[in-house]
C-alpha atoms as one frame of an Amber mdcrd trajectory, in Angstrom:
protein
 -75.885  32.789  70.152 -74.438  35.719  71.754 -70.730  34.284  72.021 -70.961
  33.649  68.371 -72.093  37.486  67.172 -69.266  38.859  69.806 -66.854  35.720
  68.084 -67.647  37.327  64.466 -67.296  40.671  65.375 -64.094  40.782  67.242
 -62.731  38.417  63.928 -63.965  41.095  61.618 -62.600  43.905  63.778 -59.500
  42.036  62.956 -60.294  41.638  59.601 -60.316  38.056  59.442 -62.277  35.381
  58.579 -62.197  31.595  60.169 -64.037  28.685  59.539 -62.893  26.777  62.345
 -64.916  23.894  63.743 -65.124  24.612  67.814 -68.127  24.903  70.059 -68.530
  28.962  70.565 -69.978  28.695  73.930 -67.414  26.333  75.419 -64.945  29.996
  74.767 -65.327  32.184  77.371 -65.851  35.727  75.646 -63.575  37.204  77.945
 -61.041  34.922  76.538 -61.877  35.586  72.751 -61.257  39.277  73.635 -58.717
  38.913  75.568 -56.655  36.920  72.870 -57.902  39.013  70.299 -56.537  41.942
  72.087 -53.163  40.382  72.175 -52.666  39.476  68.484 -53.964  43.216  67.938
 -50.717  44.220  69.819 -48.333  41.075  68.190 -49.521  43.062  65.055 -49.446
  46.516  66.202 -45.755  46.209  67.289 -44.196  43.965  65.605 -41.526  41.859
  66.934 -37.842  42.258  66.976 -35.457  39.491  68.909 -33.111  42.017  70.329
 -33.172  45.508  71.697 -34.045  48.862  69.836 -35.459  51.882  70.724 -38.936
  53.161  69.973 -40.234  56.116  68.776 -40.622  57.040  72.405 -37.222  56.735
  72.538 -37.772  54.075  75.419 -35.269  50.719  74.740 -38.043  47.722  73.983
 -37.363  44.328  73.004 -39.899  41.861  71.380 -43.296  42.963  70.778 -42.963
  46.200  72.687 -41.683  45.206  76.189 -39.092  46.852  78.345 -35.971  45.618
  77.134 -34.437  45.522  80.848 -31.018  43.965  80.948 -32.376  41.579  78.165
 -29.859  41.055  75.350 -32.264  38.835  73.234 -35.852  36.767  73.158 -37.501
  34.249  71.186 -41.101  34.629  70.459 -42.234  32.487  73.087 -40.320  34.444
  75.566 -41.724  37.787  73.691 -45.584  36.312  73.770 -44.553  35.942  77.555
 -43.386  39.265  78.244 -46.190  40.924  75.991 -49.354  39.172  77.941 -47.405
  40.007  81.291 -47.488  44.262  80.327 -50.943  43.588  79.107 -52.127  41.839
  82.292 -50.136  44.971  84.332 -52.135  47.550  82.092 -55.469  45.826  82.883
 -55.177  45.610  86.555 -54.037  49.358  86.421 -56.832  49.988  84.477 -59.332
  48.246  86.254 -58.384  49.764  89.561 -59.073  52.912  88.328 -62.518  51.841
  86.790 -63.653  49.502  88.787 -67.071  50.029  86.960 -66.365  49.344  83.370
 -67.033  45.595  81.636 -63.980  43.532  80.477 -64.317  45.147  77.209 -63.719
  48.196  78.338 -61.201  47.224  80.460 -59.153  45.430  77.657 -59.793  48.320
  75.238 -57.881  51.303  77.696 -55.391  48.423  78.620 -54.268  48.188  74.944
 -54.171  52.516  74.844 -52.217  52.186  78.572 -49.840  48.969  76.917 -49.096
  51.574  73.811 -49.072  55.537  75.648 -47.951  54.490  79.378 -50.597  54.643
  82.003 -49.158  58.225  83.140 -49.443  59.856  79.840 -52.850  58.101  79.529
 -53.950  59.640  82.622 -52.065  62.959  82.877 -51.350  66.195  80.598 -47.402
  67.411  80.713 -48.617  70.429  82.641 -49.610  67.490  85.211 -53.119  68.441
  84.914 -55.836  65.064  84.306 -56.244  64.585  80.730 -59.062  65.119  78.597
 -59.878  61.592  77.970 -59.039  60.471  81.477 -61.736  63.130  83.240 -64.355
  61.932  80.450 -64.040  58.093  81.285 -64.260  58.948  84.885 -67.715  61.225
  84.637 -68.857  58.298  82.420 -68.749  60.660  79.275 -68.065  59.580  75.871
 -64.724  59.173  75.356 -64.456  61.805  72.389 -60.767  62.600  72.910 -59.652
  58.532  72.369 -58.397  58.999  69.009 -56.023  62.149  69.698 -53.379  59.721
  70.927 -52.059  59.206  67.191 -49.065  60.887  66.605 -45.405  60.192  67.069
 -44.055  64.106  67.870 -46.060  65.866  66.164 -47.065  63.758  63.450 -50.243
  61.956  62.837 -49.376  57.807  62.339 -51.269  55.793  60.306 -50.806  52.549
  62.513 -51.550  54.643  65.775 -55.062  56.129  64.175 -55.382  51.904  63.290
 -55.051  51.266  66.401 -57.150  53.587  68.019 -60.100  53.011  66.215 -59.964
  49.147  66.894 -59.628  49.945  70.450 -61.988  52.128  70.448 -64.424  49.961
  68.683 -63.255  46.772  71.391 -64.532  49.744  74.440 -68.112  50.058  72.696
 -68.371  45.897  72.222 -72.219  44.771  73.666 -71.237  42.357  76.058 -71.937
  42.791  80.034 -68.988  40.908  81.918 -67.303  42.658  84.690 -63.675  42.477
  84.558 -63.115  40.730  88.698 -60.027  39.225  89.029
C-alpha cells in the first residue's frame, strides 16, 4: 500500500495521470523516484542534438550535459549522458549527507545536476551557503527556492523546478540511499 501512495504522488508531482496495469510492489520506490527524477530533468532541460551554450554560459549538449569534444547525440546517447551527471550529483550528494533518505538524496542531486555542486555548496565570497549550513544542522531548508534566477532575474521554470524538488526532499518514505 505504501509503494502505491508514494507511486501516485510522485505521478501527480509530475502532473500526470497513468492507468497502467503493473504490480506496485514488484517497483522498487527508489526506482519510481529515481526515474521520476530523471524525466523531471528530460523536461526541465530540454534536449538539443548538438552543442549550445546555457544561460550559465557553460557549452551543454543534450539534456544539459557537458558538451566535451561532442559534436552531436541522439537521445539515447543524451538519456545516457543525463543519468550518468545525475548518478555523479547523487554520490556527491550523498557523501556529504550520508544521513539523509534516497529522497532526499535525489531531491539536492536534481538542485546539484541544475546549480553545480560548488555553487550549491558555496557563496562567491567562498563562504558555506545558506542552504548548505541549514541541511547540514538538519534545519529546514528555507533558502531552497532562492536558486531561481538566471542573473538577476527570477525564472519561471527554475521556481518549477524548485518547488518539485523541494516537494521530492519532504516525500514520507524511509530508504537510505547505500550504494
Amino acid at each position: 500500500m505504501r509503494v502505491i501512495l508514494i507511486l501516485i504522488l510522485v505521478l501527480s508531482l509530475q502532473g500526470k495521470v497513468t492507468t497502467a496495469k503493473i504490480k506496485l510492489e514488484e517497483i522498487p520506490v527508489v526506482d519510481v523516484l529515481y526515474n521520476s527524477c530523471i524525466e523531471h530533468l528530460r523536461e526541465r532541460e530540454g534536449f538539443r542534438t548538438k552543442p549550445y551554450k546555457c544561460p550559465a554560459g557553460r557549452l551543454t549538449i543534450g539534456y544539459g550535459s557537458k558538451a566535451k569534444q561532442l559534436k552531436n547525440v541522439n537521445e539515447q546517447q543524451a538519456d545516457s549522458l543525463l543519468r550518468l551527471d545525475f548518478n555523479k550529483a547523487i554520490n556527491k550528494v550523498s557523501k556529504e549527507f550520508i544521513h539523509f533518505d534516497c529522497n532526499k538524496v535525489y531531491a539536492l542531486a536534481m538542485l546539484v545536476h541544475n546549480v553545480g555542486f560548488k555553487n550549491f555548496k558555496y557563496n562567491k565570497d567562498g563562504t558555506h551557503s545558506d542552504l548548505y549550513l541549514q541541511l547540514k544542522d538538519n534545519r529546514k531548508p528555507i533558502n531552497w527556492l532562492k536558486f531561481n534566477r538566471i542573473g538577476n532575474k527570477k525564472n519561471k521554470r527554475l521556481i518549477k523546478s524548485r518547488n518539485y524538488e523541494y516537494r521530492i526532499f519532504y516525500l514520507e518514505i524511509s530508504t537510505r540511499y547505500n550504494k
